[in-house]
Structure formats: structure tokens, C-alpha cells
N, CA, C and O atoms as CSV, one atom per row, in Angstrom:
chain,resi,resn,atom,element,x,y,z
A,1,UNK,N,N,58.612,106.659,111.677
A,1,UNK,CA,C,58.360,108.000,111.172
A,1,UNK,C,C,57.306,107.892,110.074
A,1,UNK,O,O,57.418,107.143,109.104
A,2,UNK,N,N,56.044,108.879,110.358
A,2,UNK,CA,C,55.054,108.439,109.051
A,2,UNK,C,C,55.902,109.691,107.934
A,2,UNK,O,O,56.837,110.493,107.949
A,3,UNK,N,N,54.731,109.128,106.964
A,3,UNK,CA,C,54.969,109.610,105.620
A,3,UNK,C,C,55.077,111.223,105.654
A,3,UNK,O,O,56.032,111.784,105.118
A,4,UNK,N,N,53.976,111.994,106.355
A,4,UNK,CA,C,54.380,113.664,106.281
A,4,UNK,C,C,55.465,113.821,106.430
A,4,UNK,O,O,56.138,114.609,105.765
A,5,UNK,N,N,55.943,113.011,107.460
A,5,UNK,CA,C,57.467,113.809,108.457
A,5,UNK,C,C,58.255,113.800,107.544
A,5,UNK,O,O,58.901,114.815,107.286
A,6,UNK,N,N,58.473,112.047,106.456
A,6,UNK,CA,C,59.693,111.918,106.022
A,6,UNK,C,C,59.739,112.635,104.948
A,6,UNK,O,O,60.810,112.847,104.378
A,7,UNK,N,N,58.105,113.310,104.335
A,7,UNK,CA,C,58.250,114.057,102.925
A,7,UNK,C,C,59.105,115.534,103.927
A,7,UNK,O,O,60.203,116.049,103.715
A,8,UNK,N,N,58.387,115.759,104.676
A,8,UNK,CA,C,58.850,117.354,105.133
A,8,UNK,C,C,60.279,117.317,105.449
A,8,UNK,O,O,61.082,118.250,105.411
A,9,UNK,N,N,60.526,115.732,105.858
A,9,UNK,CA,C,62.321,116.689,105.871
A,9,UNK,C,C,62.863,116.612,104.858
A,9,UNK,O,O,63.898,117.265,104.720
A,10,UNK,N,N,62.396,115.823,103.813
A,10,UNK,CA,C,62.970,115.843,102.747
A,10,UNK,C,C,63.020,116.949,101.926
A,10,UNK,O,O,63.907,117.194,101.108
A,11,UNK,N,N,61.830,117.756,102.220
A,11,UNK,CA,C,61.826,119.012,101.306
A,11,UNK,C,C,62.887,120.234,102.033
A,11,UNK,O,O,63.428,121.176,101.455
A,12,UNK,N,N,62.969,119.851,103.503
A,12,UNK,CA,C,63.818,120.863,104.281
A,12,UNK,C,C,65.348,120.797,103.429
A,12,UNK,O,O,65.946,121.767,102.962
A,13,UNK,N,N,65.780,119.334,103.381
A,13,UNK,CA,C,67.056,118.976,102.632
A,13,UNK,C,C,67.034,119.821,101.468
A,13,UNK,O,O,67.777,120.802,101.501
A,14,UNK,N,N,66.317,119.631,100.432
A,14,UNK,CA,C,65.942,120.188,99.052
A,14,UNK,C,C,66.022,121.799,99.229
A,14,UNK,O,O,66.573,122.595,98.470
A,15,UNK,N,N,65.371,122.046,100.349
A,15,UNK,CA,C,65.409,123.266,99.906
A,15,UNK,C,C,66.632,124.263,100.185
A,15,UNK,O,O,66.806,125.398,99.741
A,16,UNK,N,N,67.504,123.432,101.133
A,16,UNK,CA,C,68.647,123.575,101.676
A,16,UNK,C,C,69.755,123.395,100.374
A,16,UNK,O,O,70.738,124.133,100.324
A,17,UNK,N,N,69.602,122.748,99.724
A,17,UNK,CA,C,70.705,122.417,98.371
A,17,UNK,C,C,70.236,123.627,97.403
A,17,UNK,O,O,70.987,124.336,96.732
A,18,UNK,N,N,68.961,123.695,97.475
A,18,UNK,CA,C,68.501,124.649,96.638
A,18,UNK,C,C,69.131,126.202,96.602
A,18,UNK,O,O,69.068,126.978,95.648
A,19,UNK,N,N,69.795,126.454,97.989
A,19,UNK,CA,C,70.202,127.529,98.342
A,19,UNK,C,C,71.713,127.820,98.154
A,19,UNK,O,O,72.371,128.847,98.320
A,20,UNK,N,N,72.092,126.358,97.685
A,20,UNK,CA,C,73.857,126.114,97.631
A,20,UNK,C,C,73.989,126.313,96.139
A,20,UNK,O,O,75.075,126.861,95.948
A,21,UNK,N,N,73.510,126.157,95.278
A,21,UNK,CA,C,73.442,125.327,93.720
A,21,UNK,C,C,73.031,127.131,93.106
A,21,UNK,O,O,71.964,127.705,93.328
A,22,UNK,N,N,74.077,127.639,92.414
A,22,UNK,CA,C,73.777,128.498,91.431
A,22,UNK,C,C,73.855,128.244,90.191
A,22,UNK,O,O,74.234,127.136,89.811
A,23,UNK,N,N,73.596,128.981,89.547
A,23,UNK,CA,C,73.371,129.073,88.008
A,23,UNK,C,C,74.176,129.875,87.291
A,23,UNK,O,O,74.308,131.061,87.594
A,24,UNK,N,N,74.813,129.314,86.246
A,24,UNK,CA,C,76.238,130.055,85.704
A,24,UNK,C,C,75.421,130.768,84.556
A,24,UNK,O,O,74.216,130.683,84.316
A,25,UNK,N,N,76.560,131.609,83.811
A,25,UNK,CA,C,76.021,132.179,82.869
A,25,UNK,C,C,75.475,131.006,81.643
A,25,UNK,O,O,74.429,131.039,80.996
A,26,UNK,N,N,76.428,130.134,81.606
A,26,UNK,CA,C,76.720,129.467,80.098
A,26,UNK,C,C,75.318,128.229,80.369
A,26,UNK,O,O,74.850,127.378,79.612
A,27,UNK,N,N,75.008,128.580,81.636
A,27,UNK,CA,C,73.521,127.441,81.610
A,27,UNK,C,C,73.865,126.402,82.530
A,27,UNK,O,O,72.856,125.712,82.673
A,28,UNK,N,N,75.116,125.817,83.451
A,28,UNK,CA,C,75.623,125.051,83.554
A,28,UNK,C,C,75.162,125.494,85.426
A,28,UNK,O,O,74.588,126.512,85.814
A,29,UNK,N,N,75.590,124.497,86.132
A,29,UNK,CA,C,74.880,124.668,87.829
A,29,UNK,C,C,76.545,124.451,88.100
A,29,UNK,O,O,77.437,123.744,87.631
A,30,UNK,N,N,76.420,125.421,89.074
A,30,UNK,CA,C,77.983,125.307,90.370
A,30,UNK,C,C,77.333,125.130,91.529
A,30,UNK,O,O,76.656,125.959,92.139
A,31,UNK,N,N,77.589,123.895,91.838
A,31,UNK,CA,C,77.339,123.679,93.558
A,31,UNK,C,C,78.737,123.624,94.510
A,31,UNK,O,O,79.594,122.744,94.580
A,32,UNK,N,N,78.634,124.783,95.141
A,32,UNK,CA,C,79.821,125.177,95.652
A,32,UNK,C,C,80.363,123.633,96.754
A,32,UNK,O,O,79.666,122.695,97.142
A,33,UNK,N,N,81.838,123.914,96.987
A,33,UNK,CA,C,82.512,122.732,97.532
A,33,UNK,C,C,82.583,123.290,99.045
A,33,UNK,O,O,83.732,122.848,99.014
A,34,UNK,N,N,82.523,123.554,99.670
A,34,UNK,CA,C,83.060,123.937,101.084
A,34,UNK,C,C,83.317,123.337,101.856
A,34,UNK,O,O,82.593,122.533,102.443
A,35,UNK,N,N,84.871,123.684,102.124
A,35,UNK,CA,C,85.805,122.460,103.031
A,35,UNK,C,C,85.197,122.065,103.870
A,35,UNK,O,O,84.082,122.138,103.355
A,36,UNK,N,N,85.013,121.602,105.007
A,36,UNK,CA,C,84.507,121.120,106.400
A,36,UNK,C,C,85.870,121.219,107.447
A,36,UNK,O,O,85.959,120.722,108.570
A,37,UNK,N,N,86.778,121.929,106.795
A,37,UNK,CA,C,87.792,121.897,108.215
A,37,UNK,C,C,89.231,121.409,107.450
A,37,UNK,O,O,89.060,121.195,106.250
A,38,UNK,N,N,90.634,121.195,107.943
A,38,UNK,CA,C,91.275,120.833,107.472
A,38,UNK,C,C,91.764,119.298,108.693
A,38,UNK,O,O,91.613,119.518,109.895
A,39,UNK,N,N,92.156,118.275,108.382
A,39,UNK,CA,C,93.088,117.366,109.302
A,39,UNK,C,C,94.379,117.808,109.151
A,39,UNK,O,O,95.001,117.845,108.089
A,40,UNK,N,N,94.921,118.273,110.660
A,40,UNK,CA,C,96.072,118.779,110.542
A,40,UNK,C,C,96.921,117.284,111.315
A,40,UNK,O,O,97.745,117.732,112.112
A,41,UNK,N,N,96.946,116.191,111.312
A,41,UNK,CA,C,97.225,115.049,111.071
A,41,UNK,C,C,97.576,114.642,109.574
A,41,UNK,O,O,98.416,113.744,109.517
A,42,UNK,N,N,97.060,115.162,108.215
A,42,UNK,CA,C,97.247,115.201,107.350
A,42,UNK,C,C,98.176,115.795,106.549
A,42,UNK,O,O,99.085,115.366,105.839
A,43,UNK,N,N,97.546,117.400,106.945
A,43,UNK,CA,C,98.519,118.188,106.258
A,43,UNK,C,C,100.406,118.535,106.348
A,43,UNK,O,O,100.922,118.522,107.466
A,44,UNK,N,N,100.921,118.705,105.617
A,44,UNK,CA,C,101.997,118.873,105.731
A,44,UNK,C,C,102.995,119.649,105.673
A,44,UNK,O,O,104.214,119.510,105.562
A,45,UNK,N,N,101.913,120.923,105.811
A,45,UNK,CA,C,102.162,122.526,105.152
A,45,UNK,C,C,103.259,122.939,104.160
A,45,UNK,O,O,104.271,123.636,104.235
A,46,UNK,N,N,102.361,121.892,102.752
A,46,UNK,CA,C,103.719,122.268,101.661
A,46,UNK,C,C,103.120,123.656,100.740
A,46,UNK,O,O,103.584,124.140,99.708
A,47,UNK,N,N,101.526,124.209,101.807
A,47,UNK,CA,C,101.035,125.958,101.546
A,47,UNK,C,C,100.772,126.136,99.524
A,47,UNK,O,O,100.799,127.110,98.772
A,48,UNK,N,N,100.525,124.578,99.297
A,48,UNK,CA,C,99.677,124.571,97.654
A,48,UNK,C,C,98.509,125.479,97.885
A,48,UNK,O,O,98.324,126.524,97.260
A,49,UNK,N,N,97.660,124.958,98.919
A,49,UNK,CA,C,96.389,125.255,99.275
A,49,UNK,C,C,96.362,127.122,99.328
A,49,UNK,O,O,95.445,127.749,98.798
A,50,UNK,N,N,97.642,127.872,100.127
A,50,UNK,CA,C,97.173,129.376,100.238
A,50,UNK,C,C,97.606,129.625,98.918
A,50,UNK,O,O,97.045,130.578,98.379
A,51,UNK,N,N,98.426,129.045,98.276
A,51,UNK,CA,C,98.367,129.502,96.864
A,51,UNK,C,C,97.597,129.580,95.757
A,51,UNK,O,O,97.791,129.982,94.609
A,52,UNK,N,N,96.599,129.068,96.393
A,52,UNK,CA,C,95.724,128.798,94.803
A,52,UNK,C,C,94.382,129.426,95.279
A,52,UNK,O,O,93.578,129.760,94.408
A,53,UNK,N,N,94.096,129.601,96.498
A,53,UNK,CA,C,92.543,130.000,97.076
A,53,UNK,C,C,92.755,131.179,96.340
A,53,UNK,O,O,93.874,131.693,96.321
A,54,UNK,N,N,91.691,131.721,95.660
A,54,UNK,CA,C,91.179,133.491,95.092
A,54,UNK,C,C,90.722,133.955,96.025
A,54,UNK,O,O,90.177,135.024,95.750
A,55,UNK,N,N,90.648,133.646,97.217
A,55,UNK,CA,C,90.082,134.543,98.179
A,55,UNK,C,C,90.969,135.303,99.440
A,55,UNK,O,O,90.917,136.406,99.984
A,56,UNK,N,N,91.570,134.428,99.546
A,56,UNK,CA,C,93.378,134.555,100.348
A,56,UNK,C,C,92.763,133.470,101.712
A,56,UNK,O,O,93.689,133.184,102.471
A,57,UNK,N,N,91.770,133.014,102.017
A,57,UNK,CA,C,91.086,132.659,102.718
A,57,UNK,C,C,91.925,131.100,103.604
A,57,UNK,O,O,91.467,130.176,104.277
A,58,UNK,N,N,92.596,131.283,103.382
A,58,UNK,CA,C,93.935,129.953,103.949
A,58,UNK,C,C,95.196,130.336,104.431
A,58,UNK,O,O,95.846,130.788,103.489
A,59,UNK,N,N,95.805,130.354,105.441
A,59,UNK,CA,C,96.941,130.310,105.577
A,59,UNK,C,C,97.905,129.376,106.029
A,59,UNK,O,O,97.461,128.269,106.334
A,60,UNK,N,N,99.398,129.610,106.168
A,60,UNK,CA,C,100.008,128.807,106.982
A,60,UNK,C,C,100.616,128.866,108.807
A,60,UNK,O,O,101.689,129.376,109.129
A,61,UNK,N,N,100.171,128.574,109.249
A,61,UNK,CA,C,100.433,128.558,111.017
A,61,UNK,C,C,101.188,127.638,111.786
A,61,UNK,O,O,101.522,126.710,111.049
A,62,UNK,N,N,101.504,127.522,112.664
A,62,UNK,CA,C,102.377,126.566,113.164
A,62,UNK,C,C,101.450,126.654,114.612
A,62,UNK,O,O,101.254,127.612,115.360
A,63,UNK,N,N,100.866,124.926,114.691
A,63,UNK,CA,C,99.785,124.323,115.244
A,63,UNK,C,C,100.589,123.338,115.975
A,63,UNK,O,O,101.308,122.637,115.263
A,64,UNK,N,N,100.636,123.074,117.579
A,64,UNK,CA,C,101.267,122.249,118.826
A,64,UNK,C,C,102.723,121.842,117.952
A,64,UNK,O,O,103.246,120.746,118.149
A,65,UNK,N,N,103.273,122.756,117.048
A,65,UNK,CA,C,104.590,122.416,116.464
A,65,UNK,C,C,105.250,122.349,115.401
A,65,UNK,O,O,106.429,122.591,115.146
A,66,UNK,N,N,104.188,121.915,114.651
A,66,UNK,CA,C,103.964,121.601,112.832
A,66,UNK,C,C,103.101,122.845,112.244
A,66,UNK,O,O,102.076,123.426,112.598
A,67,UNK,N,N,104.040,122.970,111.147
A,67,UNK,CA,C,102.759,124.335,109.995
A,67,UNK,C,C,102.391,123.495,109.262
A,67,UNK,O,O,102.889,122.669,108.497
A,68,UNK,N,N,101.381,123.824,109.609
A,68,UNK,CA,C,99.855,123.566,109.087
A,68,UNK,C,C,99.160,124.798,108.348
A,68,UNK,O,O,99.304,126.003,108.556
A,69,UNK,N,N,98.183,123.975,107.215
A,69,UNK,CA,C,96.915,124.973,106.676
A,69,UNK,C,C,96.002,125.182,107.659
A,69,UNK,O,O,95.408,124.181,108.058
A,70,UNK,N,N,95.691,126.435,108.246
A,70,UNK,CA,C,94.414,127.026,108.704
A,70,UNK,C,C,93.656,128.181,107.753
A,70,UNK,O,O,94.100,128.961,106.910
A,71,UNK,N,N,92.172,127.910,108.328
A,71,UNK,CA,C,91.338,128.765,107.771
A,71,UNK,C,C,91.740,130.373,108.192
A,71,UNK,O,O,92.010,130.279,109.390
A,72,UNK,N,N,91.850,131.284,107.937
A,72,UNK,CA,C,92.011,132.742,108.211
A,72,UNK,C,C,90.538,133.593,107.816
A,72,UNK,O,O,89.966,134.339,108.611
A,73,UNK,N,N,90.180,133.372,106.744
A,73,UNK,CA,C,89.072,134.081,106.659
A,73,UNK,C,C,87.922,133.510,106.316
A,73,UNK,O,O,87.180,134.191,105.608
A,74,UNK,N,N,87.588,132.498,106.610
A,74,UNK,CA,C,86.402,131.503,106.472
A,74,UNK,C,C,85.475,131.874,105.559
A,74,UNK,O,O,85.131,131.368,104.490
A,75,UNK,N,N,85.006,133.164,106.350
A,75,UNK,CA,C,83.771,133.903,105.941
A,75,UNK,C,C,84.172,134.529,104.394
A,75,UNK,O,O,83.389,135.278,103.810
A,76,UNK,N,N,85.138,134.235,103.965
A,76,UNK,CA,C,85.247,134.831,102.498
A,76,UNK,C,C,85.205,133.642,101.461
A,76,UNK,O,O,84.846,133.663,100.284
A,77,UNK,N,N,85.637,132.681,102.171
A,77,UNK,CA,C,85.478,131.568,101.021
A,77,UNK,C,C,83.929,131.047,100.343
A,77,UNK,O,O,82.846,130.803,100.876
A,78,UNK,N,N,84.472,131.004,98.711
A,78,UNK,CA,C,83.831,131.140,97.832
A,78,UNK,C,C,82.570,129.067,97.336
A,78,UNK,O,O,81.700,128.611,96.593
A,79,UNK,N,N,83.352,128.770,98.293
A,79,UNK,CA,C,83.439,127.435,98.041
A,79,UNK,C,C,83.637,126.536,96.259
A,79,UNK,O,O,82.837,125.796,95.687
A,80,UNK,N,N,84.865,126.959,95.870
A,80,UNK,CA,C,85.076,126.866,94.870
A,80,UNK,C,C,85.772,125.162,94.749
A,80,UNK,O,O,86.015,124.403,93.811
A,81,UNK,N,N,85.861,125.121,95.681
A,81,UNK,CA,C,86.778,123.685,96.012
A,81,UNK,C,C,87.886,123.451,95.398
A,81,UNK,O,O,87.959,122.326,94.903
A,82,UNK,N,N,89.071,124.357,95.215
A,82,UNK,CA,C,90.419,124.310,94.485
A,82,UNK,C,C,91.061,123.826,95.782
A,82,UNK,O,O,91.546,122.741,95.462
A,83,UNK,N,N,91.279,123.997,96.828
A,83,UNK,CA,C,91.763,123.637,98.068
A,83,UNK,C,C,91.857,122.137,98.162
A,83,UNK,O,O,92.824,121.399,97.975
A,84,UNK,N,N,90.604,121.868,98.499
A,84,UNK,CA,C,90.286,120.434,98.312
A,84,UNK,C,C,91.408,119.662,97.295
A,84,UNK,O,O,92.324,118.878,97.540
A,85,UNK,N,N,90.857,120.310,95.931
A,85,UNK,CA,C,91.719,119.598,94.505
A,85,UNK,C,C,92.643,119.138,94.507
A,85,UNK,O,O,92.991,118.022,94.121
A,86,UNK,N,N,93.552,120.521,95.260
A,86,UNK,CA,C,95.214,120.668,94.936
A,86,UNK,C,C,95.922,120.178,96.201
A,86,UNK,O,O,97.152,120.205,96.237
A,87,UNK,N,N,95.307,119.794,97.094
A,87,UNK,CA,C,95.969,119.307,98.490
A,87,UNK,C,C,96.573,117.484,98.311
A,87,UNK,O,O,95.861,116.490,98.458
A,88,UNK,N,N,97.776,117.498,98.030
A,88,UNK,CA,C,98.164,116.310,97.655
A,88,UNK,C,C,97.954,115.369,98.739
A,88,UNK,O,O,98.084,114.149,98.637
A,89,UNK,N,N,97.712,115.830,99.496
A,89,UNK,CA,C,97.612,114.895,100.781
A,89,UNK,C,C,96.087,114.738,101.413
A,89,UNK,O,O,95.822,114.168,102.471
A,90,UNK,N,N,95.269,115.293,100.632
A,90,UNK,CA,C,93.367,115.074,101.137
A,90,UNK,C,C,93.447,115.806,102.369
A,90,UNK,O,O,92.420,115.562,103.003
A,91,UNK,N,N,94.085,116.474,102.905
A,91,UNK,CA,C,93.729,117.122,104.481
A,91,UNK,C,C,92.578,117.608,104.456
A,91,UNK,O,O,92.083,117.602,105.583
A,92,UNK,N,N,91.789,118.114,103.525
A,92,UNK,CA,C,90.424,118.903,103.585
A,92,UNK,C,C,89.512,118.098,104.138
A,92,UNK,O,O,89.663,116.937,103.757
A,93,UNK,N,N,88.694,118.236,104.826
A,93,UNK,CA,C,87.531,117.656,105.077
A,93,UNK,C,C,86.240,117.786,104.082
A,93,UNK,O,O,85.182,117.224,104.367
């Protein structure tokens, strides 16, 4: 790969983070967390996770048997990454 290509995707990346990364009031950058999915191999639906999302954006379901965390409203999550945090068991992706 010559040199244009690898600058241009690099700026594609950049400009892609650029679009994730806001600016708080106090001066400080939030680059939002957004799950990638949950492992429901993981989880153990002890439902920390719908408790703490501000968005309601998680619920609990019962998946080939086991309740499990699923996404419910995807499109509302804030990517605040409290989900992630509080999941004693890492199920988040």
C-alpha cells in the first residue's frame, strides 16, 4: 500500500472518531462507549445493566431458556458506557 492510500485511510479513521468525541461543558472530551452487543454465554440476567441505563435502552428476555440482557431500544442509547461498568460478569461487548 503506498503512502497516499495509507495517509487517506488514516484520515477516514480520524475523521470517524472525530464524529464520536464531544465536548463537555467544563472543557473535558466524552468519547462515547457503545456496547457492541451483549454475550449471552456471559450474562446471567442479574438485570444491574436495565437498572442503571438512563435511557431504558436494555432489557431482560428469556433467550433458548436463560434471561438474558437484550438491547430493546438500541437507537436510544447514549453510549455512556454504565452498562459495560456495572455488568459484573463483562457480557458487553
Amino acid at each position: 500500500m503506498n503512502q497516499i492510500c495509507k495517509l487517506h485511510i488514516k484520515q477516514e479513521i480520524l475523521d470517524k472518531v472525530k464524529r464520536q468525541v464531544i465536548l463537555c461543558q467544563d472543557g473535558s472530551l466524552f468519547i462515547p462507549q457503545y456496547p457492541g452487543g451483549i454475550d449471552y454465554s456471559k450474562c446471567t440476567g442479574c438485570g444491574k445493566c436495565v437498572e442503571v441505563c438512563p435511557q431504558g435502552c436494555i432489557k431482560l428476555e428469556e433467550v433458548d431458556g436463560k434471561l438474558v440482557a437484550i438491547f430493546s431500544n438500541w437507537e436510544l442509547c447514549i453510549g455512556d458506557g454504565i452498562c459495560k461498568i456495572i455488568c459484573p460478569e463483562n457480557a458487553f461487548l
